[in-house]
N, C-alpha and C positions, 0 to 999 in steps of 0.2 A: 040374099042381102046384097046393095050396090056397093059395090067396092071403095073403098078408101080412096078418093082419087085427089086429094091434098095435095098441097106439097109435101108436109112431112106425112109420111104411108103410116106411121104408128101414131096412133090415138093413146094417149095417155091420161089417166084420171085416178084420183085418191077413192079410196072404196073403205067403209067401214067394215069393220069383220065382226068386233064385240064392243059395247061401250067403252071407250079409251081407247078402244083397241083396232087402226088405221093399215093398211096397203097401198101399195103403189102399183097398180093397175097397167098393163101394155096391150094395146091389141094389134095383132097380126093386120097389115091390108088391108087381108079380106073381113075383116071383122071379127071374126067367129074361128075357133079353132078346137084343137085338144088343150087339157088345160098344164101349166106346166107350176108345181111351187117353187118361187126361187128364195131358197135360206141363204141369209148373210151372214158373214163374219161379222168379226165383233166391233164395226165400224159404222154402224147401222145400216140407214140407205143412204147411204152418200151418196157423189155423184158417180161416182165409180156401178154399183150394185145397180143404179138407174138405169144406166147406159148397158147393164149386162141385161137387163130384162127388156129394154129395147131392141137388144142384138137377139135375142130369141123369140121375140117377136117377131123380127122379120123372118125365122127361119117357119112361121107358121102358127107359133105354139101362144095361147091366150096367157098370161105370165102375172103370177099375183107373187109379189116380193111382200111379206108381210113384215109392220115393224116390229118385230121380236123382243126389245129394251123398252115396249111401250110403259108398263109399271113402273121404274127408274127413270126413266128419259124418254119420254116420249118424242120422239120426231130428231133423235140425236144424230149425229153428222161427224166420222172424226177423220182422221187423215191416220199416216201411218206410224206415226215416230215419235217420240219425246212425251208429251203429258199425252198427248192423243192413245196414242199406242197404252199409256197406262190405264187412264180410264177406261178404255174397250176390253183392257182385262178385269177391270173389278165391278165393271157390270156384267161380265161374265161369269166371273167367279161369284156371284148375287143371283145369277139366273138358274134357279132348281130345275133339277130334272123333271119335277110334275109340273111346273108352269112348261116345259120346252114340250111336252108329252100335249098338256092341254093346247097350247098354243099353234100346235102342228095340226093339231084335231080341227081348231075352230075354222084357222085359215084353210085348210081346204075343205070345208064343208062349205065357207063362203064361194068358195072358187068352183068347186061344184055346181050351186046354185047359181053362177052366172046365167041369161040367156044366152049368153054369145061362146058358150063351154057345153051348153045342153047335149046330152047324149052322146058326148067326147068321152073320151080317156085322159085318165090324168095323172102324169107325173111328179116327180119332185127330183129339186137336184139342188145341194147347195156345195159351201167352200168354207175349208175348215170350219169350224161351229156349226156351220150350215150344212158342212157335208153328211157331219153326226147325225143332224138332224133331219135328213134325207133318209138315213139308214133306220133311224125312229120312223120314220113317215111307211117304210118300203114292213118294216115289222107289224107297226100298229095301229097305221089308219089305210091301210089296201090301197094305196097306189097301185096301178097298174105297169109301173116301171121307175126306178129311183138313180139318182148318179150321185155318186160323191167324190168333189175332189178334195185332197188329204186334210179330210176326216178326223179330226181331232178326238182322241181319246175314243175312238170305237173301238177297241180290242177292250176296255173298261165294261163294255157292252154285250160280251159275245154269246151270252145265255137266248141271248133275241135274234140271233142266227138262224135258229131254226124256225122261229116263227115268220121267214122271209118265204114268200113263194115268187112273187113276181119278178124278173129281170132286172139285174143289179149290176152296175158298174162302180169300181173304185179304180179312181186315179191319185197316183203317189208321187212326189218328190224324190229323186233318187240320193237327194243331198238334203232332205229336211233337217234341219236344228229343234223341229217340235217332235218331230213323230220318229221315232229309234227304227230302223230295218224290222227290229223284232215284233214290236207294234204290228206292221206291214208282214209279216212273217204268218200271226197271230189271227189275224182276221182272214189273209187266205185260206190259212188251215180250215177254220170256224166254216168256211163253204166250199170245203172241200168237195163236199155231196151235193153240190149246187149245181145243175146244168144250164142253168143260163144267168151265173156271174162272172162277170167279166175283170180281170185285175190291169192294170198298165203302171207300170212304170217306168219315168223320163228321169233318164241317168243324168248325172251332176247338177240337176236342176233342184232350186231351192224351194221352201216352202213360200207360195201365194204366186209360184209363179204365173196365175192364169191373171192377174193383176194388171195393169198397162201403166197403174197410177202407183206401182212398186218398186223400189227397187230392186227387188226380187224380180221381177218381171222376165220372163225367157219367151219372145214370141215364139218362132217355133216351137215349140213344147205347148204353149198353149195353142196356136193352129191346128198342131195334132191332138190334139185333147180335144179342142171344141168342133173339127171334123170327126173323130171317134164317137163324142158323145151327141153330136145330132143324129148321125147316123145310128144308132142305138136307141134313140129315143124314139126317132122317127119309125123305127121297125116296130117297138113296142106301142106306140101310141094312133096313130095314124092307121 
């Protein structure tokens, strides 16, 4: 395939995955890569989750951020604070375990089926909501390699521990307000017997810090996370 030679290197396009049910597409330069799921928090795709599936695209990886709140709000957009911040939690708390299970299934089965994903490996990796939903992805649709950064409520999870084979990375908050130490305590244990999961955690930093659009935001901490997790990904997937 001839290389992306644009000005902008990443090609971007809306992909449908099920009726009502829409993605936000990024491709790598070269067109073609491994494929990578990126879950969102509970902001939908905003412009933030955009931009993060465009930053992994340039790291190589074909990147289907699907819209998760398609049912309730299709195409929703929220920022971080005040009514935004509340609605992103009671669409959340609306969003059932068997739609997040099916919803995990369809989008990479679509993202599978790209041509430009053909015969790759495919990841997942999301952030809080997303990161849960990474760890659903790495149990129960065979990702070839999964990242979660802090993971909401997967120690609620940890029966599906064992159903994980593939390479798993979690990253933690070392000062989350969401997530207790113990939580983080709970899911290490749970892979314990696991030889290739990985744990990290970034001391005094707070929950969303991989965020740039938060206040929570810690760039270093996220620099070392998003060099951790390419490189992890990049081993598993590539």
């Amino acid at each position: 395939m001839i290389p992306n030679t644009s000005e902008d290197p990443v090609a971007t396009r809306r992909i449908e995955i099920a009726p009502g049910f829409a993605g936000y597409l990024a491709l790598p330069p070269s067109g073609s890569g491994p494929a990578l799921l990126l879950l969102q928090e509970i902001f939908g795709i905003n412009a933030h989750i955009r931009a993060v599936a465009r930053q992994w695209a340039l790291d190589g990886f074909v990147v289907l951020a699907p819209d998760l709140f398609h049912r309730q709000a299709a195409g929703v957009e929220l920022g971080y604070s005040g009514e935004d911040h509340a609605r992103g939690m009671a669409l959340h708390q609306a969003y059932t375990h068997e739609q997040q299970l099916e919803d995990v299934a369809a989008a990479l089965q679509s993202l599978r089926a790209l041509p430009e994903t053909a015969g790759r490996r495919c990841g997942a990796l999301g952030y809080c909501m997303g990161g849960r939903l990474a760890y659903f992805a790495a149990a129960s649709a065979g990702v070839d390699a999964a990242v979660a950064y802090y993971g909401g409520r997967i120690q609620d999870h940890l029966a599906l521990a064992s159903q994980v084979r593939s390479p798993i990375q979690f990253h933690y908050a070392g000062a989350d307000d969401y997530i207790p130490d113990a939580a983080v305590q709970a899911v290490r244990a749970a892979f314990a017997g696991h030889d290739s999961a990985e744990f990290h955690v970034y001391p005094g930093t707070p929950h969303g810090f991989n965020c740039w659009a938060r206040e929570s935001y810690e760039p270093a901490a996220a620099a070392l996370a998003h060099g951790r997790a390419l490189q992890f990904l990049a081993a598993a997937l590539y």
